[in-house]
C-alpha positions as CSV (number, residue, x, y, z in Angstrom):
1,X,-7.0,-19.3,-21.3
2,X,-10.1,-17.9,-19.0
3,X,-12.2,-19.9,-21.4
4,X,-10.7,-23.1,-21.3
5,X,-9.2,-25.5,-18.8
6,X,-5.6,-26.1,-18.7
7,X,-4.3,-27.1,-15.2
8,X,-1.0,-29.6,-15.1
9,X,-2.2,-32.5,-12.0
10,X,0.0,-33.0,-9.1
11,X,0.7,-36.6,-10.1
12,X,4.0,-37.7,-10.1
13,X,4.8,-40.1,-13.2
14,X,2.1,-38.5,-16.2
15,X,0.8,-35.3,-17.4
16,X,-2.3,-34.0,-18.0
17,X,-4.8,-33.5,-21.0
18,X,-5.6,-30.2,-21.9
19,X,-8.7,-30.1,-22.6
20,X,-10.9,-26.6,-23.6
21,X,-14.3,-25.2,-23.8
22,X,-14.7,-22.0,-25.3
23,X,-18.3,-20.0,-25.8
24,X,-17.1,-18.8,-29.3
25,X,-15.7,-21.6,-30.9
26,X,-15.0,-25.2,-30.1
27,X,-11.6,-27.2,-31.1
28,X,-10.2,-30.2,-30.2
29,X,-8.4,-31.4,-27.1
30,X,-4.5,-31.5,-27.0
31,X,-2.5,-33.4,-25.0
32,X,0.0,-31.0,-22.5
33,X,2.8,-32.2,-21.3
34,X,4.5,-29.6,-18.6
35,X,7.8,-30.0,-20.4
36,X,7.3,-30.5,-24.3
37,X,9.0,-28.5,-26.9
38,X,6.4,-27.0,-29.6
39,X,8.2,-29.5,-31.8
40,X,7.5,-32.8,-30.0
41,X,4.5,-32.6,-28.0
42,X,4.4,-36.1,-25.7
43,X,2.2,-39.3,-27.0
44,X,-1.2,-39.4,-24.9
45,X,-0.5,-43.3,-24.7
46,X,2.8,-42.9,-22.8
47,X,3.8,-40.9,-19.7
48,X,5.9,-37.5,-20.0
49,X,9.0,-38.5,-18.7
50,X,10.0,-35.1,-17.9
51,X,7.4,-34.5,-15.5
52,X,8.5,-37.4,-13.4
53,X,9.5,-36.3,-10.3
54,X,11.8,-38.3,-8.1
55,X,10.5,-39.1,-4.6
56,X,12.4,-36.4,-2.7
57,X,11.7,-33.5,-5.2
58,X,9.4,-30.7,-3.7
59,X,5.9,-29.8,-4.5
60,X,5.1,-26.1,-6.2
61,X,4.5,-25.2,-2.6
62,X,7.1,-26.3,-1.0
63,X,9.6,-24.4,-4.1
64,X,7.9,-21.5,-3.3
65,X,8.0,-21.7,0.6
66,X,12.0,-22.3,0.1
67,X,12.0,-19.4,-2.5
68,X,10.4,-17.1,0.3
69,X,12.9,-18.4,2.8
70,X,15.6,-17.9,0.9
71,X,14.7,-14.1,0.4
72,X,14.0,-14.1,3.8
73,X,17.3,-14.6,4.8
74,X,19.0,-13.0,2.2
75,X,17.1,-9.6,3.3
76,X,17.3,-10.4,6.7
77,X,21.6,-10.3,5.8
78,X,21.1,-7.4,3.7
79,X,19.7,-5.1,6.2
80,X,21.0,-6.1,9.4
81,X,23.8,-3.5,8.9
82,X,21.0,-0.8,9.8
83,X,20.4,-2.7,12.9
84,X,23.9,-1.9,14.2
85,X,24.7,1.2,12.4
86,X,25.6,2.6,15.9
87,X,28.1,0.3,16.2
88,X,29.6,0.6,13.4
89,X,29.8,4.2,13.7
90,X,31.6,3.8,17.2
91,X,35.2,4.3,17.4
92,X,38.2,1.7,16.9
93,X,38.5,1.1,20.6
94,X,34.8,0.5,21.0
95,X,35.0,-2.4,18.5
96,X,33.6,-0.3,15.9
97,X,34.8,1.6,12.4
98,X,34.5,5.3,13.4
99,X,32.0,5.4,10.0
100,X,30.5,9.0,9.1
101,X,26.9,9.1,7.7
102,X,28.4,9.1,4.4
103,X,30.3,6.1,5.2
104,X,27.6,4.2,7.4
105,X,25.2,5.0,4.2
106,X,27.8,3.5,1.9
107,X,27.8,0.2,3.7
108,X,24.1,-0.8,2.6
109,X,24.6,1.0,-1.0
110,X,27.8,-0.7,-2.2
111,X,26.2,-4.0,-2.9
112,X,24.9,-1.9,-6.0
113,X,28.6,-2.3,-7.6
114,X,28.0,-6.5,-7.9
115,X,24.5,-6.1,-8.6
116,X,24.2,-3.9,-11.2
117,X,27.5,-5.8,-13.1
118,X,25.7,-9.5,-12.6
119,X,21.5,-8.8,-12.4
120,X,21.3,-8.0,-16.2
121,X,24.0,-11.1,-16.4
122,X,21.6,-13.6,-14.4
123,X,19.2,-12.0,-16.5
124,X,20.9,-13.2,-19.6
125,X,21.2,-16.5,-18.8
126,X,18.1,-17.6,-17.3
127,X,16.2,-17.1,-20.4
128,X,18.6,-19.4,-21.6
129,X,20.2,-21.9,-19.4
130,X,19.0,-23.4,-16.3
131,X,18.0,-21.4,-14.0
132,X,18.1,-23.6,-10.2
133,X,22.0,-23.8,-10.8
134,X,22.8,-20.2,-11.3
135,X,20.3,-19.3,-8.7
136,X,22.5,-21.9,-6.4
137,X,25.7,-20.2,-7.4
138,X,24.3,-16.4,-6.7
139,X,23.5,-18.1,-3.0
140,X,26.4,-19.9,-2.2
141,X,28.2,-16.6,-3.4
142,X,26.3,-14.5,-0.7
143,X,26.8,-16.5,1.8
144,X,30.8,-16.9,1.8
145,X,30.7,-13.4,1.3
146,X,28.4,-12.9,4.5
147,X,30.7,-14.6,6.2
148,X,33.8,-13.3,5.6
149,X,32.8,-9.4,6.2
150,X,32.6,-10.3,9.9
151,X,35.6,-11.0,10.0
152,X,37.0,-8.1,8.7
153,X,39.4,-5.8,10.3
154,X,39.6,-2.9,8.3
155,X,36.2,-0.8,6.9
156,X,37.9,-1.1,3.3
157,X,37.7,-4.6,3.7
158,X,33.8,-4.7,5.7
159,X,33.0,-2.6,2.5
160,X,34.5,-5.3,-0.1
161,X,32.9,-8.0,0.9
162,X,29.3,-6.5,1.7
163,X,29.8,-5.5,-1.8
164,X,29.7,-9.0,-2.8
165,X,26.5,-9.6,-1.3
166,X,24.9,-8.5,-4.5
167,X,26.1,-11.8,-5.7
168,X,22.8,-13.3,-3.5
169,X,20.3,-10.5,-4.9
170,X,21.5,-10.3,-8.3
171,X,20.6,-14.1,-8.9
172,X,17.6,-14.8,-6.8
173,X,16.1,-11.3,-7.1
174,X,16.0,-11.8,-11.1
175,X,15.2,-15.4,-11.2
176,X,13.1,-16.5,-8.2
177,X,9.9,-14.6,-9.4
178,X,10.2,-16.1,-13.2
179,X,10.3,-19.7,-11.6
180,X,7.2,-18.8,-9.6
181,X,5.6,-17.5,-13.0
182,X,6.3,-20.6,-14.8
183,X,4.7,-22.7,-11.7
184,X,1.5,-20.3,-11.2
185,X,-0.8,-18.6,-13.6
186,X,-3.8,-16.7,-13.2
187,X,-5.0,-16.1,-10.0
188,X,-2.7,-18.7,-8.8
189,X,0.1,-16.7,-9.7
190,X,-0.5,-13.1,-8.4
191,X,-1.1,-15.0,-5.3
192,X,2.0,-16.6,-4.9
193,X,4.0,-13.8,-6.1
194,X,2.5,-11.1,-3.5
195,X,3.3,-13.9,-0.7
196,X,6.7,-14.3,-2.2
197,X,7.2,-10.2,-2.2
198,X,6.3,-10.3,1.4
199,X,9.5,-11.7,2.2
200,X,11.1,-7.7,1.0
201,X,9.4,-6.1,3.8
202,X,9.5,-8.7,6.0
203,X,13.3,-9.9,6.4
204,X,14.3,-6.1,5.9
205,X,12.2,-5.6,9.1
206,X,13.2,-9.0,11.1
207,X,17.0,-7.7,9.9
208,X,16.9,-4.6,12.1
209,X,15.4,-6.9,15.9
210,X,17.7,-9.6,14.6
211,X,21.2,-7.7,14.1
212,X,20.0,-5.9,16.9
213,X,19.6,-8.7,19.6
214,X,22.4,-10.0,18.5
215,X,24.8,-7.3,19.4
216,X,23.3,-6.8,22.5
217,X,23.9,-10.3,23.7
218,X,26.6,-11.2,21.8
219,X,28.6,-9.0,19.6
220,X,27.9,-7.2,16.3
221,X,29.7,-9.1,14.3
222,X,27.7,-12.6,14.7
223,X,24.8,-10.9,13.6
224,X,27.0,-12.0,10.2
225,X,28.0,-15.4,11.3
226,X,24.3,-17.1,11.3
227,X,22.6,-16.7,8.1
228,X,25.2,-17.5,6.0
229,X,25.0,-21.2,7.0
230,X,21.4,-20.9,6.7
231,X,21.8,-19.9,3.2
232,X,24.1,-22.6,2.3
233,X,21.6,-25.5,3.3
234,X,18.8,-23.8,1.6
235,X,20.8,-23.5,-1.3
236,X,22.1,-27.3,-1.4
237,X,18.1,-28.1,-0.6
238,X,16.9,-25.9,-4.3
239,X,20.3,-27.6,-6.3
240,X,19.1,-31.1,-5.1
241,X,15.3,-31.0,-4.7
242,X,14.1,-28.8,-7.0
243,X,12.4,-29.6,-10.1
244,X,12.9,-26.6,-12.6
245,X,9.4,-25.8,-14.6
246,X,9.6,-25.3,-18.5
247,X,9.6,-21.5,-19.5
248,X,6.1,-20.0,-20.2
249,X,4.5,-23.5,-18.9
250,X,2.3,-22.2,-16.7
251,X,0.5,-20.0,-19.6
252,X,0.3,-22.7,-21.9
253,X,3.6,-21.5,-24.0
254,X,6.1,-24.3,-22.5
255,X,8.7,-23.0,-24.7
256,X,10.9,-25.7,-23.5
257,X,12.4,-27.0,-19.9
258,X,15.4,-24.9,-18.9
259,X,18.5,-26.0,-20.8
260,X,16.8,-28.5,-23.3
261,X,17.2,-28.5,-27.4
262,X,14.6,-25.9,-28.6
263,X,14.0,-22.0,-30.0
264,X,14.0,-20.5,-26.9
265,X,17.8,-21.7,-27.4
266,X,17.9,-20.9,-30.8
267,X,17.7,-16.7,-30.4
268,X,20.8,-14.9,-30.9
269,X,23.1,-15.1,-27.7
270,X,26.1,-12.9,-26.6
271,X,25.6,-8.7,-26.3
272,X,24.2,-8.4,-29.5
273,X,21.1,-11.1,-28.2
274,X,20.9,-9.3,-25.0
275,X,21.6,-5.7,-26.8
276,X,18.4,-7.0,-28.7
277,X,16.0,-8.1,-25.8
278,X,17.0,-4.7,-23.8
279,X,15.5,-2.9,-27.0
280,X,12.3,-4.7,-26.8
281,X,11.5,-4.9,-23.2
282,X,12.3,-0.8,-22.6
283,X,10.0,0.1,-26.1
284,X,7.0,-1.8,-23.7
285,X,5.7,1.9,-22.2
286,X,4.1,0.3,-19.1
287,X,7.7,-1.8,-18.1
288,X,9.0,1.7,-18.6
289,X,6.6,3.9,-16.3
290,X,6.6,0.8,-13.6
291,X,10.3,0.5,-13.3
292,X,10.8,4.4,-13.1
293,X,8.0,4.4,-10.7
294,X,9.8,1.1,-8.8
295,X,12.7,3.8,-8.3
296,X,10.9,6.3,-6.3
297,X,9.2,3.4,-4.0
298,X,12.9,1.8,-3.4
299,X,14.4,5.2,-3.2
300,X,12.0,6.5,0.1
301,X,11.9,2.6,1.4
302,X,15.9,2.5,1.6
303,X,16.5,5.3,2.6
304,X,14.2,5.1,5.6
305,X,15.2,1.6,6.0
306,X,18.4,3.0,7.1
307,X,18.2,6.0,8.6
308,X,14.7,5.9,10.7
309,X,16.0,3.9,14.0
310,X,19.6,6.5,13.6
311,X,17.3,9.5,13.5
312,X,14.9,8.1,16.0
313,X,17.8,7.6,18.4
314,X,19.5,10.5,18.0
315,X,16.6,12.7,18.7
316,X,14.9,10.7,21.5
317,X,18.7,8.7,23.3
318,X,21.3,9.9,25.4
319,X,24.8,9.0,24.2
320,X,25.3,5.6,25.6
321,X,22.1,4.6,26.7
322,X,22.2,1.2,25.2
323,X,18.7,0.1,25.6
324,X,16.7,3.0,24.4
325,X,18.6,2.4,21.2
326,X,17.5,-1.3,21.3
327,X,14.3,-0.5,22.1
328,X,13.9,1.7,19.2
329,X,15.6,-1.0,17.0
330,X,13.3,-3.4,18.3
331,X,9.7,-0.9,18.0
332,X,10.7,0.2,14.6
333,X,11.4,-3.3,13.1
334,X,8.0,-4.7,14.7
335,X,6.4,-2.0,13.2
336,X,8.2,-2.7,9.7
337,X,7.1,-6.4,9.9
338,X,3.2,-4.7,10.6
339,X,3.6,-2.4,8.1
340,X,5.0,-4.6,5.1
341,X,3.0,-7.9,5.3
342,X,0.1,-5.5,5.8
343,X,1.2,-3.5,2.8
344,X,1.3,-6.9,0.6
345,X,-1.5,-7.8,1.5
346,X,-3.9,-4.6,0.7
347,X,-2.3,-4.3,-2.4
348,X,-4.0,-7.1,-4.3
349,X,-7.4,-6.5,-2.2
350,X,-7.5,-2.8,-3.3
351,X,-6.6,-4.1,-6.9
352,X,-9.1,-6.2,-6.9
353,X,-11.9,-3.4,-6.0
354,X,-10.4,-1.0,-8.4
355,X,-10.1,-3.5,-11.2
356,X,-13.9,-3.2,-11.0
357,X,-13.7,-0.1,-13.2
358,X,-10.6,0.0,-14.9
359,X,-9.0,-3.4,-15.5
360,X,-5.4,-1.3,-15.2
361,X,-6.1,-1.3,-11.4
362,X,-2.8,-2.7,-10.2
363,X,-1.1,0.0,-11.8
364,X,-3.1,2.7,-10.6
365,X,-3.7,1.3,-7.2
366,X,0.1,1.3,-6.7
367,X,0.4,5.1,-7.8
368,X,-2.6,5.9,-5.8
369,X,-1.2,4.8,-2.8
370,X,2.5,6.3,-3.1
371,X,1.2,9.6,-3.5
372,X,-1.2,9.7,-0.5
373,X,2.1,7.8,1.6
374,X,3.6,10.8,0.5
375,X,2.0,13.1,3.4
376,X,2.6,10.3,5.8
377,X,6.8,10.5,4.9
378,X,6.9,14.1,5.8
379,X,5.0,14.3,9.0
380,X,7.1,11.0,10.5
381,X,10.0,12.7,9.4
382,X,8.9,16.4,10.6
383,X,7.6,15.0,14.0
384,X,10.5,12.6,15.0
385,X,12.1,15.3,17.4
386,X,8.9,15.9,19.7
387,X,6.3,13.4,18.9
388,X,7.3,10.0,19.9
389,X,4.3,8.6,19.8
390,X,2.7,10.0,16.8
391,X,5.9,9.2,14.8
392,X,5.5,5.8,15.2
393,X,2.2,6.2,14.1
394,X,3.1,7.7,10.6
395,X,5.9,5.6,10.0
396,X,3.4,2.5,10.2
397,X,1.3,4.6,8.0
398,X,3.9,5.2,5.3
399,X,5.0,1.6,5.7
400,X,1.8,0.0,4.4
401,X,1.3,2.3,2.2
402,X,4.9,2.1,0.3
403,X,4.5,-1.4,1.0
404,X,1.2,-2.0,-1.4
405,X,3.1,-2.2,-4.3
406,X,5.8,-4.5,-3.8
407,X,3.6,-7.7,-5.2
408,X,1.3,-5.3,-7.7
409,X,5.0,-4.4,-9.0
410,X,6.1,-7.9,-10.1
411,X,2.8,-8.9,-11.6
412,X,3.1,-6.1,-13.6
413,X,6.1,-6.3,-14.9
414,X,6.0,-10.3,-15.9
415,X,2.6,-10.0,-17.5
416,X,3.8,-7.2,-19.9
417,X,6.7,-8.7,-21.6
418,X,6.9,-12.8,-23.1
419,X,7.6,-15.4,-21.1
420,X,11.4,-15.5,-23.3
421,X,12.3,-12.1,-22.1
422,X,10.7,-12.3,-18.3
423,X,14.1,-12.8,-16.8
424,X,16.1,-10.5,-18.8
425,X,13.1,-7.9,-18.5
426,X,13.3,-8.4,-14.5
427,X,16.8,-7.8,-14.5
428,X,17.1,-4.9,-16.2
429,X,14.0,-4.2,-14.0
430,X,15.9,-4.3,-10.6
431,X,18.8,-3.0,-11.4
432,X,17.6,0.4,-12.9
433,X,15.5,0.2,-9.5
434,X,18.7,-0.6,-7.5
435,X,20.8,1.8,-8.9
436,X,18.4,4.7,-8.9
437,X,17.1,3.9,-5.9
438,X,17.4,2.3,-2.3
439,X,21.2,1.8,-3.7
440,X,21.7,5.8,-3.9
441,X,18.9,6.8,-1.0
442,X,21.0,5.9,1.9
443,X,24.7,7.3,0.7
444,X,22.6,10.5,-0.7
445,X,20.7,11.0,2.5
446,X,24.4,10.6,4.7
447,X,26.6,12.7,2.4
448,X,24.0,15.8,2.6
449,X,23.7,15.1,6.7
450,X,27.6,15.4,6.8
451,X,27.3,18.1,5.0
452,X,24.9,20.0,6.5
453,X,26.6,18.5,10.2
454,X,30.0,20.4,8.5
455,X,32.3,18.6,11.4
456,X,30.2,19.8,14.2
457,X,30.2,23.6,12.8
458,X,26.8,23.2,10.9
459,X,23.6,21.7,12.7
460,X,23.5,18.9,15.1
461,X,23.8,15.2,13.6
462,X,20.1,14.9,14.6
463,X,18.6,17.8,12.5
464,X,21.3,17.3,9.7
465,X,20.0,13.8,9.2
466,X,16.0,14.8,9.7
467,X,17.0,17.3,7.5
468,X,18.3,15.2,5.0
469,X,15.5,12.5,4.9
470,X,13.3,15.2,3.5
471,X,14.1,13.9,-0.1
472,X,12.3,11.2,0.5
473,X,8.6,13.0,0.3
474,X,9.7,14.2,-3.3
475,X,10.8,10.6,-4.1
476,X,7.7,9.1,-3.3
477,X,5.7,11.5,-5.1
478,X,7.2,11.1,-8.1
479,X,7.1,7.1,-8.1
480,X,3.9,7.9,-7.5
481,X,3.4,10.0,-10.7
482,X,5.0,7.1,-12.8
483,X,2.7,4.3,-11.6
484,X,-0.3,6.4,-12.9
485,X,1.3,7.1,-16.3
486,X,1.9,3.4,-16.3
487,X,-2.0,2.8,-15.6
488,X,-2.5,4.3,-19.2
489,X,-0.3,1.8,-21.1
490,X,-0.9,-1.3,-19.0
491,X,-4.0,-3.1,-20.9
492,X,-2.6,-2.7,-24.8
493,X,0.9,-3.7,-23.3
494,X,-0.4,-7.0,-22.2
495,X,-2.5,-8.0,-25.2
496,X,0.9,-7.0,-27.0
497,X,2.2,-9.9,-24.8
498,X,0.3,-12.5,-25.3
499,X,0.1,-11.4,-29.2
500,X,4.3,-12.2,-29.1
501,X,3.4,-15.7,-27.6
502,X,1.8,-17.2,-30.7
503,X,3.7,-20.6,-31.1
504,X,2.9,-21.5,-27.8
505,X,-0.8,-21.2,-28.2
506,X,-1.7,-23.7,-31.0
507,X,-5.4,-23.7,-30.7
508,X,-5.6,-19.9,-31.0
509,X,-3.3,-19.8,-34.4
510,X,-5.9,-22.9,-35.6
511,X,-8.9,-20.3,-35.3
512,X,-10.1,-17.6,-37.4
513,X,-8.9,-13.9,-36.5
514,X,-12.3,-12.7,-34.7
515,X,-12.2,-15.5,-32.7
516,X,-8.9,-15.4,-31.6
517,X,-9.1,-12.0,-31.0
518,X,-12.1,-12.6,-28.6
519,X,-10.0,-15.2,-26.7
520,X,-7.3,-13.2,-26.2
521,X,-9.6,-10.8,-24.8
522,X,-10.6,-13.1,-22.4
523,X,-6.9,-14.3,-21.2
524,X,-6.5,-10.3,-21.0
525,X,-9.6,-10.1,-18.4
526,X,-8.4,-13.2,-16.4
527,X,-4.9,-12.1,-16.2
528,X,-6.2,-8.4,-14.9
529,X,-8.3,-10.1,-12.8
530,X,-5.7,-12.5,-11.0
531,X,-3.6,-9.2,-10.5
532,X,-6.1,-8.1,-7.9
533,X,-6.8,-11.4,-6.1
534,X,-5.6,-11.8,-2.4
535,X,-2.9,-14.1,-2.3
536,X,-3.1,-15.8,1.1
537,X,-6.8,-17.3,0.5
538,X,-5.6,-20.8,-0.9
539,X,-2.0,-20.7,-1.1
């Protein structure tokens, strides 16, 4: 509450005593255990034995740090294949698959086809079972997958298995940032969620120098055969050394440990339970407007994720010329790194000094800045042919920009629906974002360049392609629009939260309704507040 105390100690073998201070009324201490079920609250003479940790098992820090890294990678996998598009695209006795635009743009899309059948799956289940093993399962699944495309012969059979990587993003992607929620709250939590965001930009953009090193030295295909091992230690090190937090803990709900006996376990289950949490979550207006708006951000980031460093070398390379095309590989995923980190890390700052004046500022901040990237899209895109230098300039620009609302996007969307419904919510959440956006934005953007290309009798590949990355200005426009409409819903939606959260917060049912009104008021202010905080000052 942000007028009472309630903050679980880092010892290893008790839990701590809640204890609470509130201007408008006054009620008794409660014992908290991190792990209790609202039926069996631990004895304050004995130790919770569920928060005993065993001597190897990691800190809340150190889960996140291996949470980040294991994005890391699995983004750094995801996007290397934009690092060697021109390889791919190079003909069969080049080492290469011949690919079109339409099938280069295919190769980063079709990982949709596994995501969108397993996110609202992993979804499913992690509000019900526990969630470190299906997280290790999604990984271990990426990574064989990984592995195996580079060794494939055929594009049918590159395509297959980089379809399977959605495996890695359908599990972590949906249940990573819940796991963070249920470790952090506050301030504590928009924190660590924009530093875990930062891992999006930032292993999209080491994806591109990495894959494209490692074709240059070695061969394009062992830009596959690294981070798949990587990914299977870090997913043996969360299986074994993780401790897995109670749902809602971290507000004060603890609605039971992952997997226990208790009424998070008790809703209905099978399509008609999931049927039932999908009606509640999309009726929430501001989940609605953020994911919408989450489309146009992921539809103008993919499809300039892919298709920047191809423009950029056809326009400014000769055919052949090896190292311009590294060096623009190289420049545009330095700039990316820049861009991104800076991105998440104005977002909460500009938050923060907006909240001032309208507590919706996360929302609004995120639209704000999507509309005025907008401008920024079309003049990298219009300038690429003759302005090198400036180019880079508004790419960098549109970067940060887009960028803001990667962490402001996941706050959001966890503080407006219960901690029960917080991984189906997110899963529903990316995929509609998936699959509307940086899914379609790359195939979209190569099918109209081949078409306006028309087998050489159209326009060159260049201005067919420049052409083509024109859709992007509308995209990011319109996310823009939806961000601000979001802004209008965001406050009631959260009180309607915390208001669907009333077993877990037994001192507020004890008081009268004025009172408890007032106090949820407060959480409401803290919880805006936290939104806007920046997350790297005491992480």
């Amino acid at each position: 509450m942000a007028t009472s105390t309630s903050r679980r100690t880092e010892n290893a073998h008790t839990c701590s005593t809640r204890t609470s201070t509130v201007p408008l009324v006054q009620y008794s201490a409660t014992p908290f255990c991190c792990h209790r079920t609202p039926t069996s609250p631990p004895s304050p003479q004995r130790p919770c034995t569920a928060c005993k940790r065993t001597s190897m098992a990691l800190t809340k820090g150190q889960t996140v740090a291996l949470l980040f890294t294991i994005s890391l990678f699995n983004y750094i996998d995801r996007w290397s294949v934009a690092g060697i598009l021109n390889d791919l695209q190079a003909p069969l006795k080049k080492g290469g698959f011949g690919l079109t635009d339409t099938q280069g743009g295919l190769v980063t899309s079709v990982f949709i086809v596994t995501y969108m059948i397993l996110s609202p799956v992993f979804g499913y289940f992690g509000d019900r079972v526990p969630r470190i093993p299906l997280l290790f399962c999604g990984i271990l699944g990426w990574s064989v997958a990984g592995l195996f495309a580079s060794f494939a012969e055929f594009y049918w059979q590159f395509l297959v298995f980089r379809a399977l990587v959605g495996v890695g993003e359908a599990s972590y992607a949906v249940l990573a940032p819940t796991i963070i929620a249920d470790l952090y709250s506050g301030t504590e939590r928009t924190r660590v969620l924009g530093l875990y965001s930062a891992s999006v930009p930032l292993g999209s953009a080491m994806g591109y120098i990495y894959a494209g090193e490692v074709a240059r030295v070695l061969e394009w295909r062992w830009a596959f055969r690294f981070t798949p091992f990587i990914g299977v230690l870090l997913a043996c090190i969360l299986l074994f050394l993780v401790t897995e937090p109670a749902r809602g803990d971290a507000d004060g709900v603890a609605l039971a440990p992952s997997g226990s006996d208790s009424k998070i376990l008790e809703r209905e289950t099978g399509i008609s339970g999931f049927f039932d949490d999908a009606v509640e979550i999309w009726r929430v207006k501001s989940f609605f407007w953020s994911t919408f708006g989450a489309v146009g951000m992921t539809f103008t980031a993919g499809a300039l994720a892919q298709w920047s460093t191809a423009l950029l070398q056809r326009v400014n390379c000769d055919p052949g010329d090896e190292f311009c095309e590294a060096t623009i590989t190289r420049t545009f995923g330095l700039v990316s790194i820049v861009g991104g980190v800076a991105g998440c890390l104005l977002g909460p700052f500009l938050a923060r000094i907006y909240a001032r004046k309208d507590p919706s500022g996360d929302a609004m901040v995120s639209g704000i800045c999507l509309l005025i990237a907008t401008p920024f899209v079309f003049l990298a895109i219009y300038f690429s042919p003759n302005k090198y230098s400036l180019t880079w300039l508004f790419i960098l620009l549109a970067e940060t920009l887009v960028s803001v609302t990667w962490p402001l996007l996941t706050a959001i969307q966890l503080s407006v629906v219960p901690p029960s419904q917080r991984n189906t919510a997110n899963g529903i959440a990316l995929t509609v974002s998936h699959v509307f956006g940086d899914s379609v934005s790359p195939i979209a953007v190569g099918v109209f360049a081949d078409k306006l290309h028309a087998n050489g009798e159209g326009l060159s590949r260049a201005v067919s392609l420049q052409q083509s990355l024109y859709m992007c200005v509308t995209a990011s426009f319109v996310g823009g629009f939806f961000f601000i409409l979001c802004s209008r819903t965001l406050q009631k939606d959260r009180e309607a939260a915390l208001a669907h959260v009333d077993n877990g917060y037994r001192e507020v049912e004890a008081l009268e309704e004025p009172s408890r009104v007032h106090l949820v008021a407060a959480e409401i202010e803290t919880v805006q507040a936290s939104q806007a905080s920046p997350f790297l000052c005491r992480w």
